[in-house]
N, CA, C and O atoms as a GROMACS GRO file, in nm:
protein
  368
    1UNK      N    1  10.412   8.818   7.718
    1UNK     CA    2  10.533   8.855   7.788
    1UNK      C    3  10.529   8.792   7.927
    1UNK      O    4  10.426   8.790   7.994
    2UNK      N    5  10.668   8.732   7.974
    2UNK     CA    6  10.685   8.673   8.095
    2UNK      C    7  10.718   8.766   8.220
    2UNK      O    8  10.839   8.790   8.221
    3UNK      N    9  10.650   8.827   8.327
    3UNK     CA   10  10.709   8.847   8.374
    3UNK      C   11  10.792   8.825   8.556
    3UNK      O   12  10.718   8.786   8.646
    4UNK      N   13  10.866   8.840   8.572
    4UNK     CA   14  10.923   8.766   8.700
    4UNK      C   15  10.904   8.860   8.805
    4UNK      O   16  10.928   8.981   8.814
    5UNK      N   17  10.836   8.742   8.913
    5UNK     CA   18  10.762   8.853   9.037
    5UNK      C   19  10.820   8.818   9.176
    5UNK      O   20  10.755   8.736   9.239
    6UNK      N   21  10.962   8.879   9.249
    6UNK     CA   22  11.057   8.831   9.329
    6UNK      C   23  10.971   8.875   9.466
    6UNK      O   24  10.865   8.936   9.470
    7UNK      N   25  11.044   8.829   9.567
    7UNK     CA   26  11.011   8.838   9.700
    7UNK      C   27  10.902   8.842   9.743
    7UNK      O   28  10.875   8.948   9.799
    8UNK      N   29  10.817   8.762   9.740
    8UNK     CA   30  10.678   8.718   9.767
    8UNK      C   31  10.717   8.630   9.902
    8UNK      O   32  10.811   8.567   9.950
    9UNK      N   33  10.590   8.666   9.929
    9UNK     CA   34  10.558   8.618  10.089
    9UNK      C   35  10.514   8.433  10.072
    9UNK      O   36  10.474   8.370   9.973
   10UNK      N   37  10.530   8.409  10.154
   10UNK     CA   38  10.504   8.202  10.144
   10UNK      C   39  10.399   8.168  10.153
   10UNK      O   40  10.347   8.058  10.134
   11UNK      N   41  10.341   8.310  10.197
   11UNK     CA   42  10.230   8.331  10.213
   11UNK      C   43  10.134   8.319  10.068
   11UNK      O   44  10.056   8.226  10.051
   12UNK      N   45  10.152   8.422   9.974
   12UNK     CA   46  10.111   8.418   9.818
   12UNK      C   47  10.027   8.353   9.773
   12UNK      O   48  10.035   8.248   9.837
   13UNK      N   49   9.957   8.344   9.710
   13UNK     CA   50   9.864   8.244   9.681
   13UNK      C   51   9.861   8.284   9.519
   13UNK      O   52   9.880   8.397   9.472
   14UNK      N   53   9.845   8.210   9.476
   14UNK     CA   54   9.858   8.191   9.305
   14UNK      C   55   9.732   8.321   9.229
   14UNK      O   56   9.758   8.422   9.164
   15UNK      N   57   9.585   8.259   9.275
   15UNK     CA   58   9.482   8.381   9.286
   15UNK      C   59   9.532   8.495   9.355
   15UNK      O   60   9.515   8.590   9.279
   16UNK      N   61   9.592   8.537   9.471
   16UNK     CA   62   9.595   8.640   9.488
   16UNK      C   63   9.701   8.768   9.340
   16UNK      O   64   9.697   8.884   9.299
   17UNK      N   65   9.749   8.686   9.326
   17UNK     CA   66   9.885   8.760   9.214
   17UNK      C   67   9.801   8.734   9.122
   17UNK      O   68   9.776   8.840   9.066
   18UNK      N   69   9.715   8.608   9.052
   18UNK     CA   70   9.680   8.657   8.931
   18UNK      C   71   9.554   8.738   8.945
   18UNK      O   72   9.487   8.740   8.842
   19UNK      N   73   9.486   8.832   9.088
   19UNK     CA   74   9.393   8.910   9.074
   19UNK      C   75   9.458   9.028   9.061
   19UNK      O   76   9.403   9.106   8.983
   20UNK      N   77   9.567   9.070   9.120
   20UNK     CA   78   9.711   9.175   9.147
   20UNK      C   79   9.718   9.218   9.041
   20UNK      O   80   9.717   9.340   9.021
   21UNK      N   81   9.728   9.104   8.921
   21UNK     CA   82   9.798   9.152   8.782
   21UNK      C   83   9.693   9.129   8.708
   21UNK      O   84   9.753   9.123   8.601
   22UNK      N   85   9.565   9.108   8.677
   22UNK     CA   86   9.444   9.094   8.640
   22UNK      C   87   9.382   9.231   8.626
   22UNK      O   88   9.299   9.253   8.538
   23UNK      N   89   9.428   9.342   8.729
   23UNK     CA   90   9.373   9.461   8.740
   23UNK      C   91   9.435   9.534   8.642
   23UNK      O   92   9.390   9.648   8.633
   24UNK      N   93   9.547   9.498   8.544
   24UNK     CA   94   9.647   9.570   8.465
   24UNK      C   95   9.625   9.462   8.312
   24UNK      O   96   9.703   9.463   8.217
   25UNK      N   97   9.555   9.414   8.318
   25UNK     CA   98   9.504   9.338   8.153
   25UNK      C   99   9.511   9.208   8.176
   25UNK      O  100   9.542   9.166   8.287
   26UNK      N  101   9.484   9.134   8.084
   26UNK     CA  102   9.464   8.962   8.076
   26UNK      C  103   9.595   8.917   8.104
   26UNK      O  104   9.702   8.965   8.067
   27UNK      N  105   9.573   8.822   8.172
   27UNK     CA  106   9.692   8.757   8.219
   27UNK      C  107   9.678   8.603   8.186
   27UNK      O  108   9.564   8.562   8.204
   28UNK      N  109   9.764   8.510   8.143
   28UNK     CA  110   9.722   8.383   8.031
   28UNK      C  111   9.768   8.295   8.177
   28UNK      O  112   9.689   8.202   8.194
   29UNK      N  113   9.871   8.301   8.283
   29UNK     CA  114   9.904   8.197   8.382
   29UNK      C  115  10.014   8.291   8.494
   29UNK      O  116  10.094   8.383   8.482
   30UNK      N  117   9.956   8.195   8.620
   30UNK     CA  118  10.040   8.261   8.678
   30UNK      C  119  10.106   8.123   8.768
   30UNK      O  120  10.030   8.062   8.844
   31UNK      N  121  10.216   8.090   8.757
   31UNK     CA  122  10.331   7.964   8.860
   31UNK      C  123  10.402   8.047   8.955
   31UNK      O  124  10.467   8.151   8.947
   32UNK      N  125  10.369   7.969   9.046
   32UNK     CA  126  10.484   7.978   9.199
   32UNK      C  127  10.545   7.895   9.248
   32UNK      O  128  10.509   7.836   9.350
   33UNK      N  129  10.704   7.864   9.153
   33UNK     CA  130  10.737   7.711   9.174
   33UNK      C  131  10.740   7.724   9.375
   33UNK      O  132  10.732   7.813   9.459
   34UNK      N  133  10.757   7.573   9.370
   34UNK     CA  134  10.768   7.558   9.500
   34UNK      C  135  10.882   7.433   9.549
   34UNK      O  136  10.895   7.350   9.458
   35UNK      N  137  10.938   7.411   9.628
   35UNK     CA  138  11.039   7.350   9.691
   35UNK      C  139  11.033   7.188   9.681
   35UNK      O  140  10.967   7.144   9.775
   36UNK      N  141  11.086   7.077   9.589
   36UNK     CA  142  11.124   6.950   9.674
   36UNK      C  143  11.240   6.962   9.759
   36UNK      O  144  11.352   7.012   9.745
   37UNK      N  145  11.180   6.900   9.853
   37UNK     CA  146  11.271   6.862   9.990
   37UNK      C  147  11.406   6.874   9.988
   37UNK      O  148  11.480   6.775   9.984
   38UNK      N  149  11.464   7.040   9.991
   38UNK     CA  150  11.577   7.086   9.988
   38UNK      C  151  11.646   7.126  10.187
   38UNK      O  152  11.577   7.185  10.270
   39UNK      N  153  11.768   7.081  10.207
   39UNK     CA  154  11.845   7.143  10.306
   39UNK      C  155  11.735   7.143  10.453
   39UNK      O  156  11.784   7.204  10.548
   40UNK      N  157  11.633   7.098  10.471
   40UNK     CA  158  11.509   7.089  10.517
   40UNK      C  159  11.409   7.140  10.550
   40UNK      O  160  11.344   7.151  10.653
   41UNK      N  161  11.401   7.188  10.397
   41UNK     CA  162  11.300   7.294  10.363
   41UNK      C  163  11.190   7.168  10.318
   41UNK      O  164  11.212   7.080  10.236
   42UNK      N  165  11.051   7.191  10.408
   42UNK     CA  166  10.949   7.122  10.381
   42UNK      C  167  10.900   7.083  10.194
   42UNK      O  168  10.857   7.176  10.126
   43UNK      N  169  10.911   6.974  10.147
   43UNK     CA  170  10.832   6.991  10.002
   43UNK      C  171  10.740   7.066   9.996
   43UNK      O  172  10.684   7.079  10.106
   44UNK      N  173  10.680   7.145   9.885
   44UNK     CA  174  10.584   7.236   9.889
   44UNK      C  175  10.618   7.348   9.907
   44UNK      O  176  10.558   7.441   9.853
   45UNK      N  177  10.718   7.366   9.986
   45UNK     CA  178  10.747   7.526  10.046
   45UNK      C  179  10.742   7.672   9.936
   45UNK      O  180  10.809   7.648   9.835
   46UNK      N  181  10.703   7.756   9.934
   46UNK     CA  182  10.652   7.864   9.820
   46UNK      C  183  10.835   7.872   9.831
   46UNK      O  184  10.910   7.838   9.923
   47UNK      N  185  10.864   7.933   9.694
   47UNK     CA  186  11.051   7.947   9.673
   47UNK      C  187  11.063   8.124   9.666
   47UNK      O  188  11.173   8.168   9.631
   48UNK      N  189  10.946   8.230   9.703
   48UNK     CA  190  10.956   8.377   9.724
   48UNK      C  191  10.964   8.410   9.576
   48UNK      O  192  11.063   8.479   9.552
   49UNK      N  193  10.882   8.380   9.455
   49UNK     CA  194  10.939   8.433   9.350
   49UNK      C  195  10.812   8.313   9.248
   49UNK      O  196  10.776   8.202   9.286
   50UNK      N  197  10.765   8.391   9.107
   50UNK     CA  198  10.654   8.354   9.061
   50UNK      C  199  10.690   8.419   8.915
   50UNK      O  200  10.760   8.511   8.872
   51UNK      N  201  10.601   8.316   8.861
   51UNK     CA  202  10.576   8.413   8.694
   51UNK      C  203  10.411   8.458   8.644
   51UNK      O  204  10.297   8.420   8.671
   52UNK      N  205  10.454   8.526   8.586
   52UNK     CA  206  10.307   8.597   8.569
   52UNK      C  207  10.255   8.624   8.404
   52UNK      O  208  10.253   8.743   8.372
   53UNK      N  209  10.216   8.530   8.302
   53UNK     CA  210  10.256   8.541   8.197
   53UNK      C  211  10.142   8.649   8.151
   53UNK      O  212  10.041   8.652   8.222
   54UNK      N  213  10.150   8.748   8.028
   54UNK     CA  214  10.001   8.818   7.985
   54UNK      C  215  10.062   8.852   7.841
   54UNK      O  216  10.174   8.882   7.800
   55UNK      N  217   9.914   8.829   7.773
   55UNK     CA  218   9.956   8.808   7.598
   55UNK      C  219   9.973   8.898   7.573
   55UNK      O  220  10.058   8.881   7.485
   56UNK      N  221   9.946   9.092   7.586
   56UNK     CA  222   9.978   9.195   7.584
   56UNK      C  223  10.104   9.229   7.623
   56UNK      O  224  10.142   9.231   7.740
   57UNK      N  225  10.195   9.266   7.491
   57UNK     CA  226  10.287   9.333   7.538
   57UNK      C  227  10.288   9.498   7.661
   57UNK      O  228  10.339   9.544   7.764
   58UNK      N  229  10.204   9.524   7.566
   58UNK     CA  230  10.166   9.664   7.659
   58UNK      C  231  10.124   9.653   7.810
   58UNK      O  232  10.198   9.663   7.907
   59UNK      N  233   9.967   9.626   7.809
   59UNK     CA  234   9.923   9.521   7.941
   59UNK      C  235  10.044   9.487   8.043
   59UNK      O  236  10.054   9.516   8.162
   60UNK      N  237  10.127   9.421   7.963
   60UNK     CA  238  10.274   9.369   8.083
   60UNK      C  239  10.291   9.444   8.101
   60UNK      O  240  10.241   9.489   8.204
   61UNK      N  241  10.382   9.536   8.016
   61UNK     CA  242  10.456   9.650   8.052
   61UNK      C  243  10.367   9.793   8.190
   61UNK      O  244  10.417   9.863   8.278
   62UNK      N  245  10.235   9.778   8.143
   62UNK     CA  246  10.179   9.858   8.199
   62UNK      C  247  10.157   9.820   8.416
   62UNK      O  248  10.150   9.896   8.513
   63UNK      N  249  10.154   9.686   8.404
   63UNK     CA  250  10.152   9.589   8.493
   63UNK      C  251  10.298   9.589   8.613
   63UNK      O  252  10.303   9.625   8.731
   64UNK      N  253  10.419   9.524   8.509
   64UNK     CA  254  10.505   9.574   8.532
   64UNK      C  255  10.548   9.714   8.662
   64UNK      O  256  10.600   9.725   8.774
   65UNK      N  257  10.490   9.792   8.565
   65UNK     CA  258  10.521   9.935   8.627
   65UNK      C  259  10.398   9.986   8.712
   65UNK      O  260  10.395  10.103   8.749
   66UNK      N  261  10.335   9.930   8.732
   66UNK     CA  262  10.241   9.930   8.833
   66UNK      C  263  10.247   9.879   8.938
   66UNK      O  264  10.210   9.945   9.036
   67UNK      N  265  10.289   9.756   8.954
   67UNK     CA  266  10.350   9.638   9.073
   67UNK      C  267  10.442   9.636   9.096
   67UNK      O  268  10.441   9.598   9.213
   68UNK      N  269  10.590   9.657   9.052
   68UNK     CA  270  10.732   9.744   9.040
   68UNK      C  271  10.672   9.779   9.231
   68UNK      O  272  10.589   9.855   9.282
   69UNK      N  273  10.749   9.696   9.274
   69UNK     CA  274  10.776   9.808   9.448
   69UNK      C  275  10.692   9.846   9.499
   69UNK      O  276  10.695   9.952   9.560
   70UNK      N  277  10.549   9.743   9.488
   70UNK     CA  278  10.444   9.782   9.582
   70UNK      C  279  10.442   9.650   9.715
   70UNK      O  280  10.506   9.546   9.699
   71UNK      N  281  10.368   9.675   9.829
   71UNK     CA  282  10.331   9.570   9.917
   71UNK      C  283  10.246   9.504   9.850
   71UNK      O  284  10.148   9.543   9.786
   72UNK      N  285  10.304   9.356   9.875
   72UNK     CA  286  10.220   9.240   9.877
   72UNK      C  287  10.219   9.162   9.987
   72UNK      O  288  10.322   9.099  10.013
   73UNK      N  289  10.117   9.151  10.063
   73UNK     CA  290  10.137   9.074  10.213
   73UNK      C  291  10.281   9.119  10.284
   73UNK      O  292  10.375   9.047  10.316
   74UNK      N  293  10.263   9.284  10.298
   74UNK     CA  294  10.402   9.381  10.393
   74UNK      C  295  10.514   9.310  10.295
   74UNK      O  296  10.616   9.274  10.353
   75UNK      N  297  10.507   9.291  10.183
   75UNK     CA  298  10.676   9.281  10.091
   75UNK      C  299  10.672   9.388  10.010
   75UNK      O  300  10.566   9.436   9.972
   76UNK      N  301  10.826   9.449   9.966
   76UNK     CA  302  10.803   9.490   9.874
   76UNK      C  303  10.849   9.424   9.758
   76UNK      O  304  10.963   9.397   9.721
   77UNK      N  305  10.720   9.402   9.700
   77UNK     CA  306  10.758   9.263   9.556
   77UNK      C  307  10.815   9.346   9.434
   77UNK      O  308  10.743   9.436   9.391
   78UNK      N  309  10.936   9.324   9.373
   78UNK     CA  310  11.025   9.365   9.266
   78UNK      C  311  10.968   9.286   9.117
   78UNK      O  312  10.975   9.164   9.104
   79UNK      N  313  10.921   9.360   9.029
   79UNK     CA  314  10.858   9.290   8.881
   79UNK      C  315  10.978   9.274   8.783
   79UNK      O  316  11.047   9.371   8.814
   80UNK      N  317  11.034   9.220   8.701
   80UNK     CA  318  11.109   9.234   8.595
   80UNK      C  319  11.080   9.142   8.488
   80UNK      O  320  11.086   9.019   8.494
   81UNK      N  321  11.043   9.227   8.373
   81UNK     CA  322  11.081   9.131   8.265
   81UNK      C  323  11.155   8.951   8.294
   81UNK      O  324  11.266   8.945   8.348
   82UNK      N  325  11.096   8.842   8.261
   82UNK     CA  326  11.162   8.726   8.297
   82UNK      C  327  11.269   8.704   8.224
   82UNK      O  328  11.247   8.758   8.115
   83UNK      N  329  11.386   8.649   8.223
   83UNK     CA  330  11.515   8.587   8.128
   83UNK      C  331  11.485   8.455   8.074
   83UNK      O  332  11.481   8.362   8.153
   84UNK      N  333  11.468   8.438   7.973
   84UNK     CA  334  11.391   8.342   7.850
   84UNK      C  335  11.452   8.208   7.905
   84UNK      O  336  11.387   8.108   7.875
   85UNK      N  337  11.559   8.189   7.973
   85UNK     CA  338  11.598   8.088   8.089
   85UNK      C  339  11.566   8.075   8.188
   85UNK      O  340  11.602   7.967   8.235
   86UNK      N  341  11.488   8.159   8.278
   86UNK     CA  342  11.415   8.127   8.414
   86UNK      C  343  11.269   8.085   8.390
   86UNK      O  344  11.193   8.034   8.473
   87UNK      N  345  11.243   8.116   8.261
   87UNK     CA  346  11.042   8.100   8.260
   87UNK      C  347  11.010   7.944   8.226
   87UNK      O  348  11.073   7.884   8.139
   88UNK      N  349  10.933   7.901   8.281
   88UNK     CA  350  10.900   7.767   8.326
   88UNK      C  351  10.812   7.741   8.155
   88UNK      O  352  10.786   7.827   8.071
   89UNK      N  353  10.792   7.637   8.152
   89UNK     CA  354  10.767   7.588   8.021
   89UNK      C  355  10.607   7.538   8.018
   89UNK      O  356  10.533   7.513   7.923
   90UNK      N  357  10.576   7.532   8.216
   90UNK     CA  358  10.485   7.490   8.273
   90UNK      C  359  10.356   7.597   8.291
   90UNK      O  360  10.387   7.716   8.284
   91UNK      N  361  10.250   7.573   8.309
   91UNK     CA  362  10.147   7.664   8.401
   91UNK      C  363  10.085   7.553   8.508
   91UNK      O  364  10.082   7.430   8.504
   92UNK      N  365  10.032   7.654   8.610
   92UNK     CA  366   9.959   7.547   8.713
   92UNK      C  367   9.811   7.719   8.687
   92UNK      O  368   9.702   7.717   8.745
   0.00000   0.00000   0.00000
């Protein structure tokens, strides 16, 4: 199950979220697309928003509702189920 992890800090670091969601079952990848050179937003720039994939349906779900509206680096990061159109096809 994919799930989508909004308002993240630019801060974020790929390890930090997949240790976040690591504590709630196996997690298979975690992407934080990031910015080409938009409006003059530096390339690279983190885009506040990540996927977090884990082969457990349950695991997710349990994950999910665990990370659901907690601080991550002073945010409060929002979890949802991903839309089978936003999930990247990619892992890094």
């Amino acid at each position: 199950m994919t799930l989508y992890v909004s308002n993240l800090s630019s801060e974020t670091t790929r390890e930090e979220l997949l240790k976040a969601f690591q504590a709630h079952g196996e997690v298979e990848s975690v992407t934080l697309p990031a910015d080409r050179m938009k409006g003059g937003v530096p390339a690279g720039a983190r885009r506040g928003y990540g996927f977090v994939v884990m082969r457990d349906r349950v695991e997710a779900r349990a994950a999910l509702k665990a990370m659901d509206g907690t601080s991550f680096h002073g945010r409060a990061v929002s979890v949802r189920v991903a839309n089978p159109k936003w999930t990247p096809t990619y892992s890094n």
